[in-house]
C-alpha positions as CSV (number, residue, x, y, z in Angstrom):
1,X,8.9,78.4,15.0
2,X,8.7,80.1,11.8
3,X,12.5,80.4,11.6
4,X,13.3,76.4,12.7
5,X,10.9,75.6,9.8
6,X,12.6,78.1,7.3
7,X,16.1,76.5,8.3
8,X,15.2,73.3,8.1
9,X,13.9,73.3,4.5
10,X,16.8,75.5,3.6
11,X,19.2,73.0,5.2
12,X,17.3,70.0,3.6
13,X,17.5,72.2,-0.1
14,X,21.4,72.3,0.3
15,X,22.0,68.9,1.0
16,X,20.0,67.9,-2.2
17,X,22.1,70.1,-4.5
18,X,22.7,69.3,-7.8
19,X,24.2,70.6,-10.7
20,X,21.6,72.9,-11.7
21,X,19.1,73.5,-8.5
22,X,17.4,70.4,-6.9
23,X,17.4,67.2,-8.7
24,X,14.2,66.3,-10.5
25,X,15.5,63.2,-12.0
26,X,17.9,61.9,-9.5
27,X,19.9,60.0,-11.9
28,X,23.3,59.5,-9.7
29,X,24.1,59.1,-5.9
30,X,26.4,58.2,-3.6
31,X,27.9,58.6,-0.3
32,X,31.1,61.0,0.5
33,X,33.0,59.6,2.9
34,X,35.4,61.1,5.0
35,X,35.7,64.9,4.0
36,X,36.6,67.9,5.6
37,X,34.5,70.4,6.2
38,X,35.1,73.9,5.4
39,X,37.6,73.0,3.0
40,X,36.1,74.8,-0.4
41,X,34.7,71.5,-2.0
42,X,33.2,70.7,-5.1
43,X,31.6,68.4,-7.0
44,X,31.9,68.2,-10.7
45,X,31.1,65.6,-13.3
46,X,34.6,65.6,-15.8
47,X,35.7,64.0,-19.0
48,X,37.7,61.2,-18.3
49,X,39.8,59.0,-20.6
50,X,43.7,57.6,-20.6
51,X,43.8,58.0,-17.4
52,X,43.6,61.8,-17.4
53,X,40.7,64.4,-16.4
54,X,39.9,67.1,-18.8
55,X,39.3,70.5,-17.3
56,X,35.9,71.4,-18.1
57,X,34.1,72.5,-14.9
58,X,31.3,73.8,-16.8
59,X,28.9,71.5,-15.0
60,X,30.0,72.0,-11.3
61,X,28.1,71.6,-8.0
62,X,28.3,73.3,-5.2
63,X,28.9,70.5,-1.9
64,X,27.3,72.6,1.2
65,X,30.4,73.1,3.4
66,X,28.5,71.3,6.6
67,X,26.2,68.4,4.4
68,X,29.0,65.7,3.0
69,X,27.0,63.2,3.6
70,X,26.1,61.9,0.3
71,X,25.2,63.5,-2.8
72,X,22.0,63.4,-5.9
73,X,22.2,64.9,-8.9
74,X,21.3,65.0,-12.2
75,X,23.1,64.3,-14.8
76,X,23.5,67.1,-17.6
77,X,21.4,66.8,-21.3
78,X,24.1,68.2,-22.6
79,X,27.2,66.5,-22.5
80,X,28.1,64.2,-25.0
81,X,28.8,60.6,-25.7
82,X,31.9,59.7,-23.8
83,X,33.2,58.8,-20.4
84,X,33.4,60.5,-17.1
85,X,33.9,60.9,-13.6
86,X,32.6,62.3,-10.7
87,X,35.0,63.9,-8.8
88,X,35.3,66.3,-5.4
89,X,37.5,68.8,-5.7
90,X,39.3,71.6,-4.5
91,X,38.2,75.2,-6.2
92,X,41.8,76.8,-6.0
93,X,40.0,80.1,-7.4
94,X,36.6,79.9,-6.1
95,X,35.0,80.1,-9.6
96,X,33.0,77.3,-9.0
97,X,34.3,75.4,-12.0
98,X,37.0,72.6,-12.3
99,X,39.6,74.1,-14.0
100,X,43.2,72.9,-14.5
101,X,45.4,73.3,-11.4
102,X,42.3,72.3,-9.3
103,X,43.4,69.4,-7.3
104,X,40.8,66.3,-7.2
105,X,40.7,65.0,-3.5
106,X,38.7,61.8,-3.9
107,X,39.5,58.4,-4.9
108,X,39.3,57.1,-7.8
109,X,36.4,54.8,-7.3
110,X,37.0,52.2,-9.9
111,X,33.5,53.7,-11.6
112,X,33.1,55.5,-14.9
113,X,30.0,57.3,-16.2
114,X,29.3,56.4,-19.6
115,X,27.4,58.3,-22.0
116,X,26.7,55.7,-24.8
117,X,24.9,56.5,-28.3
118,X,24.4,52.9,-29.0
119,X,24.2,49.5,-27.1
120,X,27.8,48.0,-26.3
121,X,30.2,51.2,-27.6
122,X,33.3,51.8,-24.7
123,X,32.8,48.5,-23.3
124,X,31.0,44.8,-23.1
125,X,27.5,45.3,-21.4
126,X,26.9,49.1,-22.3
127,X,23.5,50.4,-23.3
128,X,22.8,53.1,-25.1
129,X,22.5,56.4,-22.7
130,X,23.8,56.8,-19.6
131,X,25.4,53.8,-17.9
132,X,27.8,53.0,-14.8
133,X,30.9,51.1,-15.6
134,X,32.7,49.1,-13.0
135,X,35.9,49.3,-14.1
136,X,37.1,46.3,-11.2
137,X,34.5,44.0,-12.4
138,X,33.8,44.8,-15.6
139,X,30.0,45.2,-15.0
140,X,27.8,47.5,-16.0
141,X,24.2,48.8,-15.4
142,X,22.3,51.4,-17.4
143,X,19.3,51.6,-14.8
144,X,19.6,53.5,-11.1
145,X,23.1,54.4,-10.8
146,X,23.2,54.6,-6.9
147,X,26.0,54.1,-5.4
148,X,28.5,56.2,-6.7
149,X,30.5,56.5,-3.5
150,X,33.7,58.9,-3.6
151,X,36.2,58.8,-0.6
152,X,38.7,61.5,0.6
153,X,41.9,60.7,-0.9
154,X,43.5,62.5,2.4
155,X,45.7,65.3,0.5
């Protein structure tokens, strides 16, 4: 009994990962839809702008080979004002880290993270702090962001 109780909080641990440990803050979550298992995922929050992602994996998560289901996490004090993306990915050299010649296997969801130091910089609507951007419908919201959904891209 001992055991089933051990694996079940372990197993409920994992599939609350974030980027650092378990969230405390839960700032972003979503559902991930449509991934392989066993594949050597990971989750990374990336600098994103002109259409390009820059390599830093420095704030990488873990996704649990058998729980991707959905995701929480927290987002990082220390990255600074700009935009970024959420991404899964595959770790090509099992660092752990998005570096260049990983390849990113979800969608683009249409959704930026914005990291704003004052109200309306980037784009119309933006607060200062974090933020979600809907890039399809212009819209923004600085409170929960929930649902941050990322889909296999199926490559």
């Amino acid at each position: 009994m001992k055991n089933i109780l051990a694996l079940t909080a372990l197993a409920a641990s994992l599939s609350a990962c974030t980027l650092i440990g378990n969230p405390t803050t839960k700032d972003v979550s979503g559902n991930l839809i449509g991934f392989p298992a066993n594949a050597n995922l990971r989750l990374a929050i990336v600098g994103f702008s002109n259409n390009k992602y820059t390599a830093d994996g420095s704030e990488s998560q873990i996704i649990d080979r058998f729980l991707t289901n959905g995701f929480v996490l927290d987002l990082p004090k220390t990255l600074g004002v700009g935009t970024y993306r959420i991404v899964v990915y595959q770790d090509a050299n099992s660092n752990n880290r998005f570096d260049t010649g990983d390849r990113v296997v979800s969608r683009n969801n249409g959704k930026l993270l914005v990291n704003a130091q004052r109200n309306e910089q980037f784009y119309g609507g933006i607060k200062a702090g974090w933020n979600i951007y809907d890039t399809a419908s212009n819209g923004s919201s600085s409170l929960a962001l929930r649902g941050y959904d990322l889909e296999y891209s199926g490559q």
